[in-house]
GUMISE-132943 format. One record per residue (C-alpha): residue number from 1; residue in one letter; z, x, y. Coordinates in steps of 0.5 Angstrom, whole numbers, plus 500, padded with zeros to 3 digits. Layout:
REC  NUM  a  Z  X  Y
...
end
This chain:
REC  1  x  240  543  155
REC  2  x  246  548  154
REC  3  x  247  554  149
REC  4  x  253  555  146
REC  5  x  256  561  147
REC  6  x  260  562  140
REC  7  x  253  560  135
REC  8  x  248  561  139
REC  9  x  245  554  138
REC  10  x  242  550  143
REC  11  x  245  543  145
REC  12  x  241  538  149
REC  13  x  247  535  154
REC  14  x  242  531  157
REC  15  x  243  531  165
REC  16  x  250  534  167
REC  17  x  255  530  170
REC  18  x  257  532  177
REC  19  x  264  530  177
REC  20  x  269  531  172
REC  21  x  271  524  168
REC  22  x  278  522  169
REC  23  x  279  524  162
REC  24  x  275  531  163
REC  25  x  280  532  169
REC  26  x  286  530  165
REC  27  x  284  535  158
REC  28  x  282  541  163
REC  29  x  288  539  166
REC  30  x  293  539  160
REC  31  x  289  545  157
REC  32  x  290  549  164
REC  33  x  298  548  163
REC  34  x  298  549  154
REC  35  x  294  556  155
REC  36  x  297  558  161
REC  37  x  299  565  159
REC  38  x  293  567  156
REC  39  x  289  564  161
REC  40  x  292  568  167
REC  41  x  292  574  163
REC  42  x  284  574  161
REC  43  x  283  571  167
REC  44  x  286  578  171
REC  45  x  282  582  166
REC  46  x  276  579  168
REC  47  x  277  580  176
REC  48  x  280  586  174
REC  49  x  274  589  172
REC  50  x  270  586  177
REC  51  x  274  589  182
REC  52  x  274  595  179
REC  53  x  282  597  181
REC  54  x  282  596  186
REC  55  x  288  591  186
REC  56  x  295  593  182
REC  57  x  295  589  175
REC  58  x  301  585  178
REC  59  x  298  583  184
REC  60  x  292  580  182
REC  61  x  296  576  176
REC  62  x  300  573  181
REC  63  x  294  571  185
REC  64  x  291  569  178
REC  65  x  297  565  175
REC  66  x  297  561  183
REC  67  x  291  560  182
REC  68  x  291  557  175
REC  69  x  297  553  177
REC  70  x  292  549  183
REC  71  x  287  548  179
REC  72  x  292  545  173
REC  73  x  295  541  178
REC  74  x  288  539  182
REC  75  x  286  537  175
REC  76  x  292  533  173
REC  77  x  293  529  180
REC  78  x  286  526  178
REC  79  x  282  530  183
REC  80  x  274  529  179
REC  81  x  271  534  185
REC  82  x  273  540  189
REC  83  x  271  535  196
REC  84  x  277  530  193
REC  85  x  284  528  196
REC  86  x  287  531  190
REC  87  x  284  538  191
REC  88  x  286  539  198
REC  89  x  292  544  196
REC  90  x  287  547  192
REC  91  x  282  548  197
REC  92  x  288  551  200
REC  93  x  288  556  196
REC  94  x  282  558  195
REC  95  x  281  559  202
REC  96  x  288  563  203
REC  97  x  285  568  198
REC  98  x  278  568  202
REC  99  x  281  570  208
REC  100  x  286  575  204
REC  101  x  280  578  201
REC  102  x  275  579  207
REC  103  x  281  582  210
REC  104  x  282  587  206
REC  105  x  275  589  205
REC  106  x  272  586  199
REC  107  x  265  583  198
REC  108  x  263  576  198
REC  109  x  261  577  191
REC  110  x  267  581  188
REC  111  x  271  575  191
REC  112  x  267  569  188
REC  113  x  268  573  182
REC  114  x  276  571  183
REC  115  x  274  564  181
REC  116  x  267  565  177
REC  117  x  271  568  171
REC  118  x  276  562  170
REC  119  x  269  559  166
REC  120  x  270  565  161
REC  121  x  277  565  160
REC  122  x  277  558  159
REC  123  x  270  558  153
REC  124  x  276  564  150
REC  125  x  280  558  149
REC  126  x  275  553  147
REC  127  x  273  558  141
REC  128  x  266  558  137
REC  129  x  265  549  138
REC  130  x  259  545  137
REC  131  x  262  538  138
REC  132  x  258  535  144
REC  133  x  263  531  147
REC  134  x  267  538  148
REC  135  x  261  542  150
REC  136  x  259  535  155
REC  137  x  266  537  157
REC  138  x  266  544  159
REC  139  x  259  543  163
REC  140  x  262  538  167
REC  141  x  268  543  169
REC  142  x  263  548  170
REC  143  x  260  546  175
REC  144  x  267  544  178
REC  145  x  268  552  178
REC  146  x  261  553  181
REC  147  x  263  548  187
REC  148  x  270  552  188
REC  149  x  267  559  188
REC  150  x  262  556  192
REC  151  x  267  554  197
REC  152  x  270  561  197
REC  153  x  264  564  198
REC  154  x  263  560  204
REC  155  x  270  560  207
REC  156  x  270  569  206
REC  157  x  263  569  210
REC  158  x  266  565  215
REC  159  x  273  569  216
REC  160  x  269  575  216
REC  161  x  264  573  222
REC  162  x  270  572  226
REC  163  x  272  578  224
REC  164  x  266  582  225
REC  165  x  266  577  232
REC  166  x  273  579  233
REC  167  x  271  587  233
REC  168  x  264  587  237
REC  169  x  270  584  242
REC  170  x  274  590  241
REC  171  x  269  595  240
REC  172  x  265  593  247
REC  173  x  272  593  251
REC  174  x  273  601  249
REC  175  x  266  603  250
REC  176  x  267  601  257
REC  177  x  273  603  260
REC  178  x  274  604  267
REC  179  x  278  609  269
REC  180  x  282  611  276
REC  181  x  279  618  279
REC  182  x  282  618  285
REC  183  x  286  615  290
REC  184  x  282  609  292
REC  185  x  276  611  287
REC  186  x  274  608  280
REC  187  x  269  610  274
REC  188  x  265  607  270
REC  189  x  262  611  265
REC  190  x  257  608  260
REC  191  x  255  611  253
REC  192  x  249  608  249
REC  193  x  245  601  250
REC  194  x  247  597  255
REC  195  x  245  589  253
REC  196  x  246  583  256
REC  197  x  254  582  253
REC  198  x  256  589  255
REC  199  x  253  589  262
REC  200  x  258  583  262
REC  201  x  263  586  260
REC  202  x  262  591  265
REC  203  x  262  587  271
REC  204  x  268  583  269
REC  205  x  273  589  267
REC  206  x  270  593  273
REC  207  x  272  586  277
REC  208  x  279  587  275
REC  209  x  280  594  276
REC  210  x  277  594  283
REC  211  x  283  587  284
REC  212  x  289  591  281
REC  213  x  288  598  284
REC  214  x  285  595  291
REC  215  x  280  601  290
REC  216  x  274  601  296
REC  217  x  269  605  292
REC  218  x  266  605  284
REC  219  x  262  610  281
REC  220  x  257  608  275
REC  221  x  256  613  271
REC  222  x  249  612  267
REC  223  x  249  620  264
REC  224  x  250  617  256
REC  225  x  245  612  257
REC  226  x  240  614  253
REC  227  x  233  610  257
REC  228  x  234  606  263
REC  229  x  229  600  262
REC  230  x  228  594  268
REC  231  x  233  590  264
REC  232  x  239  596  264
REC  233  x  236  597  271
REC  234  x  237  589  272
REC  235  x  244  589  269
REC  236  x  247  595  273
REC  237  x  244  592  280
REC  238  x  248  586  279
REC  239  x  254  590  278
REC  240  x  253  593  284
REC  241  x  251  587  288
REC  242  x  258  584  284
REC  243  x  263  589  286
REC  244  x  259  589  293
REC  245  x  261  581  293
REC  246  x  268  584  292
REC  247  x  269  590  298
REC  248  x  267  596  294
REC  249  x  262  600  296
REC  250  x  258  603  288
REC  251  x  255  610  287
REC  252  x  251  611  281
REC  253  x  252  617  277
REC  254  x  248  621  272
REC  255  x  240  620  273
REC  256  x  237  625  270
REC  257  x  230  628  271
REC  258  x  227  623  265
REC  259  x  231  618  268
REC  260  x  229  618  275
REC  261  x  221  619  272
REC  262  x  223  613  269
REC  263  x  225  609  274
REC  264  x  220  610  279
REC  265  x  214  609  274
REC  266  x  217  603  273
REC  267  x  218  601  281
REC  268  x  225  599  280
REC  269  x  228  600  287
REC  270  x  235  601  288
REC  271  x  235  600  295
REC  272  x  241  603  300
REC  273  x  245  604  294
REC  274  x  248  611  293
REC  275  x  245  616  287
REC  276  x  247  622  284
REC  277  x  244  627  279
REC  278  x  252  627  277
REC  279  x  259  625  277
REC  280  x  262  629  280
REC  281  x  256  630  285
REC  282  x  259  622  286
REC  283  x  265  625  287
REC  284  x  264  629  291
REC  285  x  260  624  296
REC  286  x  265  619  296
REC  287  x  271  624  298
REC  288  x  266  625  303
REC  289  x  265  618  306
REC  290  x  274  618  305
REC  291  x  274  624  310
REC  292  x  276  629  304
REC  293  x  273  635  305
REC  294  x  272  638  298
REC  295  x  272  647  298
REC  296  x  273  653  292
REC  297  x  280  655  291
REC  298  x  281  662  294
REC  299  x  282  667  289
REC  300  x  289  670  290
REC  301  x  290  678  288
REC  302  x  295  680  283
end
């Protein structure tokens, strides 16, 4: 049952086609073609006020006119399904402008709105209409349109969950950062929860550090680590044990009172493994293991 949009009454289409006839598809695709101006033109306003300015009027005409010309073409070629052969330069499409919106920050709703709103545009063309055969017609392309913005939605949510993959990745490797404190000396410092996926990328970084610079001794700092469970407590052991595999001696910095309660409550054992209460306490140790003898500057009399 459909209501039409123009008088208000109520039409019993019995039950809805889920493909265009090849007649519907060469009409929508004729209609597409003969209004073309002032489709795209209504169509941009509809996005436009959707997006709310966020893209230049030229912009998103561009967008629109590229749009309507795939779906008249589609249309003209016989495509009846949006999954059809004929449609695959526009699923195409419709991808590009997911991928293109998800990277320019746009929600999923703002760009199935893209594809939405060509229903609205299109009824503006039909005008007030009680021929069924019409209104039988527009149902079918209707829910053509749903399948497109269906597709869209789904197309932005999987370019967007790479993306945010993509900038975890990013995000893991600039949270844990290894740095050269001296000759032969490497660093650690971690900030925040130390999970499964960072530990691992501590581990492979601290790895590749220790083989470029062919460092002996590695210091893990654990001051900007908020608490320190069995499970953290496992991940740096295993670090340790790694970089021990590769000829480097660990020292772990950074246990703080409230750390150290915590580890003895939970009867984590740390083994010969050095600690200290602070980096530069680690520091101090491993120049001491290297023979350097750290003393205070003297002051000199102006």
């Amino acid at each position: 049952m459909v209501k039409s949009a123009r008088c208000g009454q109520v039409v019993w289409l019995g039950e809805a086609a889920v493909a265009l006839s090849p007649d519907e598809s060469g009409r929508f695709s004729d209609l597409l073609k003969e209004h073309a101006d002032g489709l795209v033109a209504r169509w941009a306003e509809l996005v436009g006020a959707g997006l709310q300015g966020r893209m230049s009027r030229p912009e998103l005409e561009r967008q629109t006119r590229d749009l309507q010309k795939g779906f008249q073409q589609a249309l003209a070629a016989g495509a009846r399904d949006l999954k059809d052969e004929e449609a695959a330069e526009l699923r195409a499409q419709l991808s590009e402008l997911s991928s293109h919106r998800a990277r320019q920050g746009f929600s999923a709703n703002e760009t199935a709105i893209s594809v939405f709103a060509l229903k609205d545009a299109v009824l503006d063309v039909l005008g007030d209409t009680d021929d069924i055969n019409t209104l039988r017609a527009f149902v079918s392309f209707s829910a053509f349109i749903d399948r497109a913005a269906l597709f869209t939605f789904d197309s932005y949510v999987r370019v967007r969950e790479s993306l945010i993959a993509d900038q975890t990745e990013q995000l893991l490797e600039l949270s844990t950062p290894v740095v050269k404190l001296w000759d032969g000396v490497v660093a650690v410092p971690l900030v925040g929860t130390l999970d499964s996926a960072r530990a691992q990328v501590v581990m492979e970084r601290l790895l590749q550090t220790l083989v470029d610079t062919g460092s002996p001794y590695a210091i893990i700092d654990i001051t900007g680590v908020p608490a320190v469970d069995t499970q953290v407590a496992q991940h740096i052991l295993k670090t340790v044990v790694a970089a021990r595999l590769m000829g480097a001696d660990c020292i772990i910095s950074g246990i703080r009172p409230q750390i150290a309660q915590t580890i003895v409550a939970l009867g984590i054992e740390f083994g010969d493994i050095a600690t200290k209460a602070s980096l530069a306490d680690a520091l101090r140790y491993v120049l001491g293991q290297k023979s350097y003898k750290v003393v205070a500057a003297k002051r000199t009399e102006r």
